[in-house]
Biotite code that builds the C-alpha atoms (Angstrom):
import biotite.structure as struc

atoms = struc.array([
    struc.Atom([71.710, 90.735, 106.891], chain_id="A", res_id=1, res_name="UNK", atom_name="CA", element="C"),
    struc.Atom([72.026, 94.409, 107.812], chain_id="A", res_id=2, res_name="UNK", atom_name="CA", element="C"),
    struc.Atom([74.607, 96.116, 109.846], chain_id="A", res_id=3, res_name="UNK", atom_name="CA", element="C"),
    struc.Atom([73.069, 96.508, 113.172], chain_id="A", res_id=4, res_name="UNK", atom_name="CA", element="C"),
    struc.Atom([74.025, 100.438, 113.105], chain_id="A", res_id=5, res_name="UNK", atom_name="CA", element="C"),
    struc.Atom([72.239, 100.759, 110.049], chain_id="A", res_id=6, res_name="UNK", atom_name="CA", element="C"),
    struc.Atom([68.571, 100.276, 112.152], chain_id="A", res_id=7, res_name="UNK", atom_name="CA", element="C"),
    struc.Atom([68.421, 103.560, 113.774], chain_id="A", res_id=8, res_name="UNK", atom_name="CA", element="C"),
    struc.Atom([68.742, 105.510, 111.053], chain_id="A", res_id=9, res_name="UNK", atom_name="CA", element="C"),
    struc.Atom([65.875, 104.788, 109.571], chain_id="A", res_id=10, res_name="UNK", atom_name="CA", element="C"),
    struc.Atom([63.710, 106.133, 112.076], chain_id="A", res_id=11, res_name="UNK", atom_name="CA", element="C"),
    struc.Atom([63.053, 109.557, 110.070], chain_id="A", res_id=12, res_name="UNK", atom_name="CA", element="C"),
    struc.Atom([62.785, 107.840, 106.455], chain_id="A", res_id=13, res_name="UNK", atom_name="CA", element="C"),
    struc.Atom([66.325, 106.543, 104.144], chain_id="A", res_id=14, res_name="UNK", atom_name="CA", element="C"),
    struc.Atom([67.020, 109.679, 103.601], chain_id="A", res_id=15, res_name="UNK", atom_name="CA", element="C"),
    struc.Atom([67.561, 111.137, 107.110], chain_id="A", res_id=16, res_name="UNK", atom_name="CA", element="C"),
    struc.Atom([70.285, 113.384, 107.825], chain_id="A", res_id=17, res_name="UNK", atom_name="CA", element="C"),
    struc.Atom([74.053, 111.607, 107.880], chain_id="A", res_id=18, res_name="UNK", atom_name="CA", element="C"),
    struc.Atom([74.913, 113.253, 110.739], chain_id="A", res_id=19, res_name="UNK", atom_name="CA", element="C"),
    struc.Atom([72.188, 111.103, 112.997], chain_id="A", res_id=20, res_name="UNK", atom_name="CA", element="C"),
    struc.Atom([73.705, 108.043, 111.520], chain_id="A", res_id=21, res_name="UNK", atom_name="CA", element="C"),
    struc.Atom([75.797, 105.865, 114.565], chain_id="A", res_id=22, res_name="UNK", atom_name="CA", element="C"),
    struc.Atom([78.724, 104.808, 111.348], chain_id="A", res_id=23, res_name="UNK", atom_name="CA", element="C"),
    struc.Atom([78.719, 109.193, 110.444], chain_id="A", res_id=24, res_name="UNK", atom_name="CA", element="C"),
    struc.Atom([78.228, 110.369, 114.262], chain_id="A", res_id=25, res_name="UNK", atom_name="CA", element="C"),
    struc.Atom([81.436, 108.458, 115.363], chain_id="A", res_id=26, res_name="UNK", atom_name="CA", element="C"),
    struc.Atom([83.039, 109.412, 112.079], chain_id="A", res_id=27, res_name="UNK", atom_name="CA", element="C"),
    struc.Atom([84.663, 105.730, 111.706], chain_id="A", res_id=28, res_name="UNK", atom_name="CA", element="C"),
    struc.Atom([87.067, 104.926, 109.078], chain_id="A", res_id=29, res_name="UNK", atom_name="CA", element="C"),
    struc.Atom([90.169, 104.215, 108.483], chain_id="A", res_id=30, res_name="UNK", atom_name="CA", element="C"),
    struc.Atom([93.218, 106.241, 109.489], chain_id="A", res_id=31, res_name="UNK", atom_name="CA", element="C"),
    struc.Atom([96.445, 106.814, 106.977], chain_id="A", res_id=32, res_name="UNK", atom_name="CA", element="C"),
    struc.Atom([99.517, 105.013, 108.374], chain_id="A", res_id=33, res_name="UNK", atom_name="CA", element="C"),
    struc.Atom([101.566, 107.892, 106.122], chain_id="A", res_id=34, res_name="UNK", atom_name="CA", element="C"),
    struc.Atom([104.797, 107.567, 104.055], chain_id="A", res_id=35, res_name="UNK", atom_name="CA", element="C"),
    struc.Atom([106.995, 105.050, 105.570], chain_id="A", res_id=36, res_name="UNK", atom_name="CA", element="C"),
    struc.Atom([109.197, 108.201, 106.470], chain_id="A", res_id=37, res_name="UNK", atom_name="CA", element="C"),
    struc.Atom([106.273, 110.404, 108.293], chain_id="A", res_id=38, res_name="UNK", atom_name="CA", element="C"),
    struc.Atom([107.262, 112.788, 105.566], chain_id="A", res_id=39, res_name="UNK", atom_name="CA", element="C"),
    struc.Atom([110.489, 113.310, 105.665], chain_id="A", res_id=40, res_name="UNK", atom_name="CA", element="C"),
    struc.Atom([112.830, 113.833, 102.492], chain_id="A", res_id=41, res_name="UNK", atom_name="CA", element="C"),
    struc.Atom([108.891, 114.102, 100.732], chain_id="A", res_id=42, res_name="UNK", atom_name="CA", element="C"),
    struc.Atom([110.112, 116.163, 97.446], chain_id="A", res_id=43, res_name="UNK", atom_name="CA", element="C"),
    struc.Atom([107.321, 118.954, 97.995], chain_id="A", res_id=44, res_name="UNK", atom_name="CA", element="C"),
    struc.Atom([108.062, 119.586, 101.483], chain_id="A", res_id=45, res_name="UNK", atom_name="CA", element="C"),
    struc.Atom([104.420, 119.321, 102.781], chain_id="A", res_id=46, res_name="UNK", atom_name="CA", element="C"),
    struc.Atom([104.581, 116.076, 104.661], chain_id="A", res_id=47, res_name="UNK", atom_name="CA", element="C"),
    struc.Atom([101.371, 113.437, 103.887], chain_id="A", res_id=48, res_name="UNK", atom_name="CA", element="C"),
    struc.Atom([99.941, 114.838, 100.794], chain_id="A", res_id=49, res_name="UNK", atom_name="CA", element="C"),
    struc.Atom([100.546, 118.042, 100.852], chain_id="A", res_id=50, res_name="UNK", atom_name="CA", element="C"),
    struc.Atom([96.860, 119.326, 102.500], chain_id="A", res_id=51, res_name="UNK", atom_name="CA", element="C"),
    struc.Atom([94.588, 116.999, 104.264], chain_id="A", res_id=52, res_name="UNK", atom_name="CA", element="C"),
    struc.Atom([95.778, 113.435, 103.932], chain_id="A", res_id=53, res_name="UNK", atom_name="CA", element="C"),
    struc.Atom([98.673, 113.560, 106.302], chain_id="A", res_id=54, res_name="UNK", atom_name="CA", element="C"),
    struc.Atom([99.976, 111.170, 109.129], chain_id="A", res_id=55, res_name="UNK", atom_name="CA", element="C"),
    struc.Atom([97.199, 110.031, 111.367], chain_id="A", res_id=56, res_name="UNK", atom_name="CA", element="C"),
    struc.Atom([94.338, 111.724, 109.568], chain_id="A", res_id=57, res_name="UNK", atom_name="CA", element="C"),
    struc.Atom([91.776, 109.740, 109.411], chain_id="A", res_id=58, res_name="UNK", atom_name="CA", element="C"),
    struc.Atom([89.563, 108.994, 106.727], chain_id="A", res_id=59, res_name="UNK", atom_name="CA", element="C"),
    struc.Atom([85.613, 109.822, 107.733], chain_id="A", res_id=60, res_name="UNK", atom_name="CA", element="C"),
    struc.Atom([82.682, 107.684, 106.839], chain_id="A", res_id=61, res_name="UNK", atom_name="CA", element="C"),
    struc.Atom([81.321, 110.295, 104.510], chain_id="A", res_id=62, res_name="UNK", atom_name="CA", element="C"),
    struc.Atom([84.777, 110.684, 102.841], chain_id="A", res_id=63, res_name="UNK", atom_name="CA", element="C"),
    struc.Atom([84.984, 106.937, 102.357], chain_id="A", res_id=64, res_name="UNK", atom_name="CA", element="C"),
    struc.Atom([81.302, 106.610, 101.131], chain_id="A", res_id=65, res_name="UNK", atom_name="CA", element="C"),
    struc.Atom([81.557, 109.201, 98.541], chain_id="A", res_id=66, res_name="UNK", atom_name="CA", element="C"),
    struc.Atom([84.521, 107.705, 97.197], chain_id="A", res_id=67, res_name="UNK", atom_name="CA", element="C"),
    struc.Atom([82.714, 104.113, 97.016], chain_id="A", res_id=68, res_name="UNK", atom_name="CA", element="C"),
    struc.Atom([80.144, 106.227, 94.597], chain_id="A", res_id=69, res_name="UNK", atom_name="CA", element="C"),
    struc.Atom([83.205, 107.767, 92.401], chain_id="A", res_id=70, res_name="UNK", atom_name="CA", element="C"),
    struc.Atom([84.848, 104.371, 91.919], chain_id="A", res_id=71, res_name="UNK", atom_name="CA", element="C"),
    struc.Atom([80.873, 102.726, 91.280], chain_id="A", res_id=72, res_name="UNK", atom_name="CA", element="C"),
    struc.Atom([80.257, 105.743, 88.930], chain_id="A", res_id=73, res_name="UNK", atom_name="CA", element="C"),
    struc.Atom([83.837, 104.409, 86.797], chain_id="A", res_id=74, res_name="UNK", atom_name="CA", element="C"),
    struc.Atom([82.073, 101.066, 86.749], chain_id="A", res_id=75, res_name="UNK", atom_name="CA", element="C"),
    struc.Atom([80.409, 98.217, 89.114], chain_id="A", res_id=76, res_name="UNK", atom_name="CA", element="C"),
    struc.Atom([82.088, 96.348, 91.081], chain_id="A", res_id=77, res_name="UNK", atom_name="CA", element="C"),
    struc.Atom([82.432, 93.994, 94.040], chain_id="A", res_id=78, res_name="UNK", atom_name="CA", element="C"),
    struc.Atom([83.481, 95.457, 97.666], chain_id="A", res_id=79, res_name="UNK", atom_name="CA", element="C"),
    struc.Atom([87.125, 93.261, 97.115], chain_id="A", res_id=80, res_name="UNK", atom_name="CA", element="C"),
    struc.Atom([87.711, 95.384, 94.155], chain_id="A", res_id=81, res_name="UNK", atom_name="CA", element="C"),
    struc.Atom([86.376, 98.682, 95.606], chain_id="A", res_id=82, res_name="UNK", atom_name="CA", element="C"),
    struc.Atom([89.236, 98.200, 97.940], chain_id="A", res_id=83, res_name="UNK", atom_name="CA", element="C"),
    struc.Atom([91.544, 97.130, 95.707], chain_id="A", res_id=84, res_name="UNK", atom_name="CA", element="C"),
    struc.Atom([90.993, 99.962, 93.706], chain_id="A", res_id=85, res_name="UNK", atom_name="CA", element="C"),
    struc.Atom([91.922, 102.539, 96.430], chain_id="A", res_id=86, res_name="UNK", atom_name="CA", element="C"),
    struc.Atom([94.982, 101.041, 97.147], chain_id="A", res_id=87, res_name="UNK", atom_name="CA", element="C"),
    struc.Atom([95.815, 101.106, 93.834], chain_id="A", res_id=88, res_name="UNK", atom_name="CA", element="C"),
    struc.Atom([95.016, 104.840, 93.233], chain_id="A", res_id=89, res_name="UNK", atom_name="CA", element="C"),
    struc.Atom([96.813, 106.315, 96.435], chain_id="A", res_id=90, res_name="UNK", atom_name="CA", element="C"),
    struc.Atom([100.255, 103.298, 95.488], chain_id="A", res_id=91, res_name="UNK", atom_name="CA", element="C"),
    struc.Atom([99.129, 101.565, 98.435], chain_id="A", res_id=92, res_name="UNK", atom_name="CA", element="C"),
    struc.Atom([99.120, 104.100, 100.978], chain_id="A", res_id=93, res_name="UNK", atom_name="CA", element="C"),
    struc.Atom([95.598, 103.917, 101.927], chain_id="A", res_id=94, res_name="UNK", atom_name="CA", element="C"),
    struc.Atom([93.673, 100.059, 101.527], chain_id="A", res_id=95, res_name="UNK", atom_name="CA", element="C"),
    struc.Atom([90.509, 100.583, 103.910], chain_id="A", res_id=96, res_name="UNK", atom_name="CA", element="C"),
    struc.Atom([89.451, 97.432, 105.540], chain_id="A", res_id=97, res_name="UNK", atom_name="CA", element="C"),
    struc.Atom([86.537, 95.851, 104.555], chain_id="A", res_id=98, res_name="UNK", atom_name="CA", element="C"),
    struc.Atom([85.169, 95.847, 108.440], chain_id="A", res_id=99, res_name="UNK", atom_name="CA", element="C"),
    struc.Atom([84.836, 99.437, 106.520], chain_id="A", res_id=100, res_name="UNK", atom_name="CA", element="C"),
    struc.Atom([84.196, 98.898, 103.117], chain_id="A", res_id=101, res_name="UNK", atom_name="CA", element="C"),
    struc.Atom([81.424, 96.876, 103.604], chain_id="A", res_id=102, res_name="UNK", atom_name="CA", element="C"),
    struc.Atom([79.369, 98.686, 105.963], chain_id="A", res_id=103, res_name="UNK", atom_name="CA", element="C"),
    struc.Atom([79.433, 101.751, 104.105], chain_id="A", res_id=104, res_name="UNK", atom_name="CA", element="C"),
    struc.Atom([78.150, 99.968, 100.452], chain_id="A", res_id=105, res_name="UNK", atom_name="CA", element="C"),
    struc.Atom([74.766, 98.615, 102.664], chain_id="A", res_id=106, res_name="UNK", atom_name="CA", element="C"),
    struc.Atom([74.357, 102.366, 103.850], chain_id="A", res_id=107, res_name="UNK", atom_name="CA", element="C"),
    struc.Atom([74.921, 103.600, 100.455], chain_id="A", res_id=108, res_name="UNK", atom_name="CA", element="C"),
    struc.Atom([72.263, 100.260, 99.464], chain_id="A", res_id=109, res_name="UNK", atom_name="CA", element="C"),
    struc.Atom([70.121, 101.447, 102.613], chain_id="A", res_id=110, res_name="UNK", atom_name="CA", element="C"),
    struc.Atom([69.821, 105.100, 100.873], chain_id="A", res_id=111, res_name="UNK", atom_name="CA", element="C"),
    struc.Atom([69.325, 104.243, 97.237], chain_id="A", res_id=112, res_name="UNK", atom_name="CA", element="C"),
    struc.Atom([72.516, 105.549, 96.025], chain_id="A", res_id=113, res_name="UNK", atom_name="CA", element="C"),
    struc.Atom([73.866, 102.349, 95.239], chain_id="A", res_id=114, res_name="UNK", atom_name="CA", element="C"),
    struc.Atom([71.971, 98.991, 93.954], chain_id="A", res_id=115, res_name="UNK", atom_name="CA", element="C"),
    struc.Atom([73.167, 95.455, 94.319], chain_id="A", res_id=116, res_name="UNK", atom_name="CA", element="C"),
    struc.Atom([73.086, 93.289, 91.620], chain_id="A", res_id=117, res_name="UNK", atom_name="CA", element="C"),
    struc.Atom([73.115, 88.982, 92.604], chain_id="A", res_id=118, res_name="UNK", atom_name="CA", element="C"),
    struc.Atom([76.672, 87.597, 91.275], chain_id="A", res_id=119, res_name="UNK", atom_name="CA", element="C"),
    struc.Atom([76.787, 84.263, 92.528], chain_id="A", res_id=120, res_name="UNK", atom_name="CA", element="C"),
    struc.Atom([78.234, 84.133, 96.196], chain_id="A", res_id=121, res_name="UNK", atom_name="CA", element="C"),
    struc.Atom([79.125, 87.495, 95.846], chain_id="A", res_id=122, res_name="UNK", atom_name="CA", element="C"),
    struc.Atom([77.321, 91.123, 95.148], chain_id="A", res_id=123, res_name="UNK", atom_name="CA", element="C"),
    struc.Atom([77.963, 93.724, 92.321], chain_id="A", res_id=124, res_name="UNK", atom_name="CA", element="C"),
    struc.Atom([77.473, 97.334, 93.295], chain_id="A", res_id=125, res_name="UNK", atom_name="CA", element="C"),
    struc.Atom([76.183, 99.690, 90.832], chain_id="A", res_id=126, res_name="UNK", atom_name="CA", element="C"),
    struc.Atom([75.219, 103.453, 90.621], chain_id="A", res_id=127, res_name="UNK", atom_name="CA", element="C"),
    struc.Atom([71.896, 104.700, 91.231], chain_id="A", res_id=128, res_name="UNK", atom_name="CA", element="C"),
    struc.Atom([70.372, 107.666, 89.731], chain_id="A", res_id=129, res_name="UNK", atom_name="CA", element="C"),
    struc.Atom([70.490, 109.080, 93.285], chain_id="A", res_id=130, res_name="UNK", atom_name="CA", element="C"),
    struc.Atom([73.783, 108.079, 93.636], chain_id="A", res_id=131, res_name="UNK", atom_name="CA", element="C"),
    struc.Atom([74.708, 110.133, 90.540], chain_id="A", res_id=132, res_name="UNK", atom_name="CA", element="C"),
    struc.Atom([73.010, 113.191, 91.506], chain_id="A", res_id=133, res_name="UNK", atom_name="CA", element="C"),
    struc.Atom([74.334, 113.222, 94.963], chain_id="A", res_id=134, res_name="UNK", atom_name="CA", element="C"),
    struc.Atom([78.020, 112.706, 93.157], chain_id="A", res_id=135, res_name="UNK", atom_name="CA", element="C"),
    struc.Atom([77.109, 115.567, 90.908], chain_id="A", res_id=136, res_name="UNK", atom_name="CA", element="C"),
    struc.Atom([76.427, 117.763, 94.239], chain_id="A", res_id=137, res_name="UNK", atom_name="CA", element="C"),
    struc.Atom([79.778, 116.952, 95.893], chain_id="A", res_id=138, res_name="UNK", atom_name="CA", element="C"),
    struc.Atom([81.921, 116.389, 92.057], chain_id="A", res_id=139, res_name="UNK", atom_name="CA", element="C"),
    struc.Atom([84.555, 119.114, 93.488], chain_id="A", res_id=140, res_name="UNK", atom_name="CA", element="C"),
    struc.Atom([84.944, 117.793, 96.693], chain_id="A", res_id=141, res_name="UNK", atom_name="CA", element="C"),
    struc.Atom([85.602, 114.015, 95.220], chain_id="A", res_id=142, res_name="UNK", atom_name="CA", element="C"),
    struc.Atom([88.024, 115.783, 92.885], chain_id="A", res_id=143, res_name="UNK", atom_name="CA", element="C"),
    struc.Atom([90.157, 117.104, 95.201], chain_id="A", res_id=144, res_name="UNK", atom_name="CA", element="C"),
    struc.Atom([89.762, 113.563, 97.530], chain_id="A", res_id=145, res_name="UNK", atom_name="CA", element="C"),
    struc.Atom([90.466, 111.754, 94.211], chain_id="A", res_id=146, res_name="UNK", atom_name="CA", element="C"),
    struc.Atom([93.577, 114.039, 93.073], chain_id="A", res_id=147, res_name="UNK", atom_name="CA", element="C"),
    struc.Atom([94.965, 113.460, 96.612], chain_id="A", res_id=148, res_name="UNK", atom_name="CA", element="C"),
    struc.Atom([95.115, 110.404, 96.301], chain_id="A", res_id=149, res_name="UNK", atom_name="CA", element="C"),
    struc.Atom([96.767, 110.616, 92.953], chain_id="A", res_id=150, res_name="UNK", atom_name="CA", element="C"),
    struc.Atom([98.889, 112.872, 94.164], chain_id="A", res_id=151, res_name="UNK", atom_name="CA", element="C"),
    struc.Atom([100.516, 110.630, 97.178], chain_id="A", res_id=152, res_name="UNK", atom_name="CA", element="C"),
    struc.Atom([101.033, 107.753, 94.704], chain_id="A", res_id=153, res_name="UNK", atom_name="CA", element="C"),
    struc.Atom([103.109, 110.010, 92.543], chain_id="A", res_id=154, res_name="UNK", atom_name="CA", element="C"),
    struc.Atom([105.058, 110.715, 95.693], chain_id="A", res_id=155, res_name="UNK", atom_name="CA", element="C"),
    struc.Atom([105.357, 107.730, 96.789], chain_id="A", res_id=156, res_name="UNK", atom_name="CA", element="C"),
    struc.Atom([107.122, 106.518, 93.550], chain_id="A", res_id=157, res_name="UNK", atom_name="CA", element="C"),
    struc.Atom([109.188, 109.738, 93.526], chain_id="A", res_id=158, res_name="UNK", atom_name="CA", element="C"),
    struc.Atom([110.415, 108.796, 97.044], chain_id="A", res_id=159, res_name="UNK", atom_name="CA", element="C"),
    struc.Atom([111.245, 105.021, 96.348], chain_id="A", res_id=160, res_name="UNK", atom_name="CA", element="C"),
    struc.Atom([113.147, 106.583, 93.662], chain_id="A", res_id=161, res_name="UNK", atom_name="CA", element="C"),
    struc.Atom([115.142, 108.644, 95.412], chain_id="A", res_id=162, res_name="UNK", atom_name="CA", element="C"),
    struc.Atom([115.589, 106.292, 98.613], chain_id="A", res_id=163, res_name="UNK", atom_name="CA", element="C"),
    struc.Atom([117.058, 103.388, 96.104], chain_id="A", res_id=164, res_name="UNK", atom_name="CA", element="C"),
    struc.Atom([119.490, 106.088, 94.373], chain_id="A", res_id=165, res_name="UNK", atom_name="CA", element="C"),
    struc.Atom([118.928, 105.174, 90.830], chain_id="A", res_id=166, res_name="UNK", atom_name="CA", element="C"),
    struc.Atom([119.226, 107.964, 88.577], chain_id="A", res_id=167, res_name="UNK", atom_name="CA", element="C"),
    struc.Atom([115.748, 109.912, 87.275], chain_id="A", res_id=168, res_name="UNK", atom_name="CA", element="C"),
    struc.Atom([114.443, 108.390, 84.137], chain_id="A", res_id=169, res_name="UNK", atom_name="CA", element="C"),
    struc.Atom([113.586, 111.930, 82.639], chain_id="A", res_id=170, res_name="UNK", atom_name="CA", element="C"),
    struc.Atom([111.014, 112.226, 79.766], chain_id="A", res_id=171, res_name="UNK", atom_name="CA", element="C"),
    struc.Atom([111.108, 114.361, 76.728], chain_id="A", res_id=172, res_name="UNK", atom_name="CA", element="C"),
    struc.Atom([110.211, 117.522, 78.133], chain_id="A", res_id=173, res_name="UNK", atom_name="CA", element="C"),
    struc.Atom([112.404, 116.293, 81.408], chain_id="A", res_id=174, res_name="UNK", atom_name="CA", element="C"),
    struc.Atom([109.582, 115.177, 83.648], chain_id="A", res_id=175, res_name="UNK", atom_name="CA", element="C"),
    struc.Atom([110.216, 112.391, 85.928], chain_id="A", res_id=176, res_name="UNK", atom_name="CA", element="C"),
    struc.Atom([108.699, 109.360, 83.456], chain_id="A", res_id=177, res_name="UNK", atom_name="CA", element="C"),
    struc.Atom([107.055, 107.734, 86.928], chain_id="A", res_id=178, res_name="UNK", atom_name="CA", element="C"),
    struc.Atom([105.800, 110.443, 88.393], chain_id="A", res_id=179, res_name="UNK", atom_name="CA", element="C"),
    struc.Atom([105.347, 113.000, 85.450], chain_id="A", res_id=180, res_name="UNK", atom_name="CA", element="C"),
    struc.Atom([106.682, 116.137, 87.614], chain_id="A", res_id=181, res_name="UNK", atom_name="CA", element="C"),
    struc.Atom([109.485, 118.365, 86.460], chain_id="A", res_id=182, res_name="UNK", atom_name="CA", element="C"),
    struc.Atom([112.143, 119.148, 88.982], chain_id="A", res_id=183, res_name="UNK", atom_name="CA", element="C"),
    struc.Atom([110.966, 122.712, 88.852], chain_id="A", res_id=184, res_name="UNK", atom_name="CA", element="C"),
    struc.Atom([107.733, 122.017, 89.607], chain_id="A", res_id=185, res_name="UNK", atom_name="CA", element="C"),
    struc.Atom([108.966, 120.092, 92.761], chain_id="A", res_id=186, res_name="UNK", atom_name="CA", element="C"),
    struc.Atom([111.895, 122.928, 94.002], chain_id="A", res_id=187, res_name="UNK", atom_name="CA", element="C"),
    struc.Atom([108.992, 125.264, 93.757], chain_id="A", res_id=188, res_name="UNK", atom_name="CA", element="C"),
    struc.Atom([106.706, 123.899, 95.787], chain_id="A", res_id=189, res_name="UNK", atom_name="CA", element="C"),
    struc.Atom([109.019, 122.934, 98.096], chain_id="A", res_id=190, res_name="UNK", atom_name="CA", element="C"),
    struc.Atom([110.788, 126.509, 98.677], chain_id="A", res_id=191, res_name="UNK", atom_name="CA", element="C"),
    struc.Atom([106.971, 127.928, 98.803], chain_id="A", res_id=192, res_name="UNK", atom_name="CA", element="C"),
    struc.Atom([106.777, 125.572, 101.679], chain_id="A", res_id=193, res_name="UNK", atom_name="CA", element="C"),
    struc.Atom([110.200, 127.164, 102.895], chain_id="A", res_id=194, res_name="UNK", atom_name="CA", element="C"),
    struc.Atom([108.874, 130.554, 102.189], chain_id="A", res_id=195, res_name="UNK", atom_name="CA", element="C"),
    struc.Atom([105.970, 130.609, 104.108], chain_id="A", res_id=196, res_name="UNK", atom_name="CA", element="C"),
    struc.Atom([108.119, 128.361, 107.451], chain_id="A", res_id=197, res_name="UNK", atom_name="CA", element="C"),
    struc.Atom([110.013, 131.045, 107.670], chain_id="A", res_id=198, res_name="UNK", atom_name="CA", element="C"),
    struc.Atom([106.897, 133.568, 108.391], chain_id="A", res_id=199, res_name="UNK", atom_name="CA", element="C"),
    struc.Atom([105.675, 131.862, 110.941], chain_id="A", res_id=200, res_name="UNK", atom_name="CA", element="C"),
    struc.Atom([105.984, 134.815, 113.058], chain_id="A", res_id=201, res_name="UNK", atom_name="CA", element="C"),
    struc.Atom([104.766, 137.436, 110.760], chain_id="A", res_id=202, res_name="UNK", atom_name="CA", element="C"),
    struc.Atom([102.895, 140.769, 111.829], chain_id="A", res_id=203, res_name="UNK", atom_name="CA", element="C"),
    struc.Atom([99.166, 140.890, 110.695], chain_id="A", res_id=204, res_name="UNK", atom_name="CA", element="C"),
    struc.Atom([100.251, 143.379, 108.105], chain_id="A", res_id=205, res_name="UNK", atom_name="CA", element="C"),
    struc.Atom([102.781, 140.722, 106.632], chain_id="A", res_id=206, res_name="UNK", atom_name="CA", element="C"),
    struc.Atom([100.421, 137.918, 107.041], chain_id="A", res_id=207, res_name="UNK", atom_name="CA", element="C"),
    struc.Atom([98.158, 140.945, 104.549], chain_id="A", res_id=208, res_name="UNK", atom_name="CA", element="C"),
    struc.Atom([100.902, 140.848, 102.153], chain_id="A", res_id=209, res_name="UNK", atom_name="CA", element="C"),
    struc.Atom([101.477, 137.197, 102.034], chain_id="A", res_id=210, res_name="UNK", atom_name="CA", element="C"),
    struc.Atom([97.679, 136.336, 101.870], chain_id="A", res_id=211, res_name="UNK", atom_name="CA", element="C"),
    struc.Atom([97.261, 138.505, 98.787], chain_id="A", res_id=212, res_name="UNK", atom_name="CA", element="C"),
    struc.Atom([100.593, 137.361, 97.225], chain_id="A", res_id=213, res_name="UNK", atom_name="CA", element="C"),
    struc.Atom([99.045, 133.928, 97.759], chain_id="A", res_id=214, res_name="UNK", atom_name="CA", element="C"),
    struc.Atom([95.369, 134.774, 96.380], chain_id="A", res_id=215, res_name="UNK", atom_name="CA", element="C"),
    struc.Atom([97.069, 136.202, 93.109], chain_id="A", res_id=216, res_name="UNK", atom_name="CA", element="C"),
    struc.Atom([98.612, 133.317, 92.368], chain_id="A", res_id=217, res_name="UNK", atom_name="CA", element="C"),
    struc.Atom([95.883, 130.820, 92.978], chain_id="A", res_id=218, res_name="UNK", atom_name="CA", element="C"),
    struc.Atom([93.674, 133.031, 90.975], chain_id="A", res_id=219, res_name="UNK", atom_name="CA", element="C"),
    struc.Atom([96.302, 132.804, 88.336], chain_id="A", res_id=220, res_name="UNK", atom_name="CA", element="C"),
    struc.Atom([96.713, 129.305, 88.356], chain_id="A", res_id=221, res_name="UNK", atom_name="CA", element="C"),
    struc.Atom([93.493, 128.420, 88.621], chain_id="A", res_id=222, res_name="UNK", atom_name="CA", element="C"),
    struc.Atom([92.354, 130.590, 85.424], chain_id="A", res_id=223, res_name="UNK", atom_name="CA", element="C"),
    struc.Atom([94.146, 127.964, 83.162], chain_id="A", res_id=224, res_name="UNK", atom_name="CA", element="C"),
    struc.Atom([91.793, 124.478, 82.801], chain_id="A", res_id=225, res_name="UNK", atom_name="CA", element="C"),
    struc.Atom([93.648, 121.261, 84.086], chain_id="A", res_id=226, res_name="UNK", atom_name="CA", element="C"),
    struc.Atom([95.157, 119.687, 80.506], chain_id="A", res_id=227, res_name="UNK", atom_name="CA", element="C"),
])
């Protein structure tokens, strides 16, 4: 049976607009409970993630849904292990409920980017060509979600490591073996953080400086491909 929100939305054809859609307009989903420290001692500095994901932020329909299609796209799947399969990526720091899950995999059903294929008691979701193309349309925005994610489970083991004082298992190159960071790649980001703290009260002309400081070295690190 379909989610009683889902009926209005159909009233200009499955593809209307997301935004008319009750489950989009009240932008329900989940919200991130945070590190169990609200981001304090977190070895880059940032607090949550670093951007976005932090304490409190919560987690919008469309966010959630175009996940669903990333982790369908990897391979079908039943809603339990949709779920299971965010927790797993962000280390347990974000496991949406399936009062949210679910809802969003008939919308995706209810728009043809997902199909559902019979499994006994249960349902299988699978990709749709629609799916795929709206996935290809929003692939850098999942990215970033998706490295997020990635990017708090790393944390999360780095700062279990550090609260249960056992030493750093360093790898060859001296990466941390659970998280793959070197310590240099931490202390920088972290005294960028610093950096930037301590400008808070800048003049325009220093916020000039700063900004172009800043630009450079995005450009520069983003003109080398991700190994």
């Amino acid at each position: 049976m379909r989610h009683p929100d889902f009926q209005s939305h159909r009233h200009g054809g499955r593809h209307a607009a997301h935004s008319q859609h009750p489950h989009h307009a009240s932008a329900a989903g989940d919200w991130f409970s945070g590190p169990p420290d609200g981001g304090r001692g977190d070895p880059d500095g940032f607090g949550g993630d670093g951007r976005g994901f932090t304490r409190g932020r919560r987690v919008s329909a469309d966010d959630l849904q175009l996940m669903l299609l990333g982790l369908l796209e990897q391979s079908p799947s039943h809603g339990y292990e949709l779920i299971k399969a965010l927790g797993t990526l962000s280390n347990g720091f974000y496991t949406p409920s399936p009062g949210m899950v679910y809802p969003a995999l008939t919308y995706l059903e209810e728009l043809g980017y997902a199909t559902v294929e019979p499994d006994g008691t249960k349902k299988r979701y699978h990709l749709a060509p629609e799916g795929k193309a709206h996935l290809d349309a929003n692939r850098d925005r999942l990215t970033l979600m998706f490295n997020r994610f990635r990017h708090i489970a790393r944390k999360m083991d780095w700062m279990r490591q550090a609260w249960s004082g056992a030493p750093q298992d360093l790898g060859p190159q001296g990466e941390d073996v659970r998280t793959g960071w070197l310590p240099e790649f931490v202390h920088a980001r972290h005294a960028l953080k610093q950096a930037l703290l301590k400008r808070t009260d800048a003049t325009p002309a220093e916020q000039r400086r700063i900004a172009a400081i800043l630009a450079r070295a995005t450009d520069e690190i983003n003109a080398t491909p991700c190994a």
